[in-house]
N, C-alpha and C positions, 0 to 999 in steps of 0.2 A: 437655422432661422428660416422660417418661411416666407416667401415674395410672393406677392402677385402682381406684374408686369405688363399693363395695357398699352396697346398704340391700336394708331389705325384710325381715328378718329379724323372729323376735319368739317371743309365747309362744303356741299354739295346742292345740285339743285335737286329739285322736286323731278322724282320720276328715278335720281341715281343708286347709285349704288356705293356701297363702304363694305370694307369689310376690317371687322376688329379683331384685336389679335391678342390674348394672354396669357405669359410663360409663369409657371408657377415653378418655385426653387424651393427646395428644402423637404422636400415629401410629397408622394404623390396622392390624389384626390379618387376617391368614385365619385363623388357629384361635384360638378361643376356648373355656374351659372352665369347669366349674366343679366342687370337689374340695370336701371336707369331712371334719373331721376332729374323733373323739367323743374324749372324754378318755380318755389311757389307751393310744389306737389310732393306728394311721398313717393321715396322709391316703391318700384314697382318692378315684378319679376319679368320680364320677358321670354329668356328660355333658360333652359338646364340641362344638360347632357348626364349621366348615369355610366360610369365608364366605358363611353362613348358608342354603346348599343340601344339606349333607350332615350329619348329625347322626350319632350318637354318645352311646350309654349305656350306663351299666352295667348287669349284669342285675339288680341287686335295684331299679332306677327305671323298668325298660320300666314304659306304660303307666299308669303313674302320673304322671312328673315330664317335661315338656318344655323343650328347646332353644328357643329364639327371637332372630334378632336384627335389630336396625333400623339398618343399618348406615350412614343418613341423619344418625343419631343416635351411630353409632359405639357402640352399647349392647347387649348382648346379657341374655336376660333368663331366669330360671328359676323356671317354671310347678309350683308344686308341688301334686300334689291326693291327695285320701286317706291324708295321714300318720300315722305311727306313730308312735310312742316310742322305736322303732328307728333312725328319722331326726332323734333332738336330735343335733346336731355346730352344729359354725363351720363356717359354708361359705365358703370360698373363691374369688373369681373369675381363672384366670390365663390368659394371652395368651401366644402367640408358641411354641407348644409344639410334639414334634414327635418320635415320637409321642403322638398323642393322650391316650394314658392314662399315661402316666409323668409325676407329678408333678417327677421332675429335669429332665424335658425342656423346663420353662419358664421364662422368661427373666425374667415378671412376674405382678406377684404385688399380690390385694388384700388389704387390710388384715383382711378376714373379719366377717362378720356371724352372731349365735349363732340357730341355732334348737332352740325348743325344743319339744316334744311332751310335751304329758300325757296320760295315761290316761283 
């Protein structure tokens, strides 16, 4: 049975940093992603890693938020740095996608972790 396992979420201020974390159980993945979604709004891709060589972001995260995964650990992980109040959503981590940024194109799906940004 396959899992996908978020933490890392939380409340930060404006300017901080988070970093998400997602173990996937049951089979391992080439693409990995992670999506979030503000209230209100459609999920929306952020970034996606390609078994852990090719990465993948949207533009409003270049530069700010990084890919990473450990794939010893079957975990891919998401580096958030200089947040905004524009980045409170539930993020998402999902597997098995294809393409990358269409959240229908995934087959799995985690349960989502909130983050939130203050001012």
């Amino acid at each position: 049975q396959v899992q996908l396992v978020e933490s890392g979420g939380g409340l930060v201020q404006a300017g901080g940093s988070l970093r998400l974390s997602c173990s996937a159980s049951g089979r391992t993945f080439s693409i990995m992603g992670w999506f979030r979604q503000a209230p209100g709004k459609e999920r929306e891709f952020v970034a996606a890693s390609r078994s852990g060589a090719i990465t993948y972001y949207a533009d409003f995260v270049k530069d700010r938020f990084t890919i990473s995964r450990d794939n010893a650990k079957n975990t891919v992980y998401l580096r958030m740095n200089s947040l905004k109040p524009e980045d409170t959503a539930v993020y998402y981590c999902a597997a098995d996608g294809a393409p990358f940024g269409n959240p229908r194109s995934y087959n799995y799906w985690g349960q989502g972790t909130q983050v939130t940004v203050s001012s």
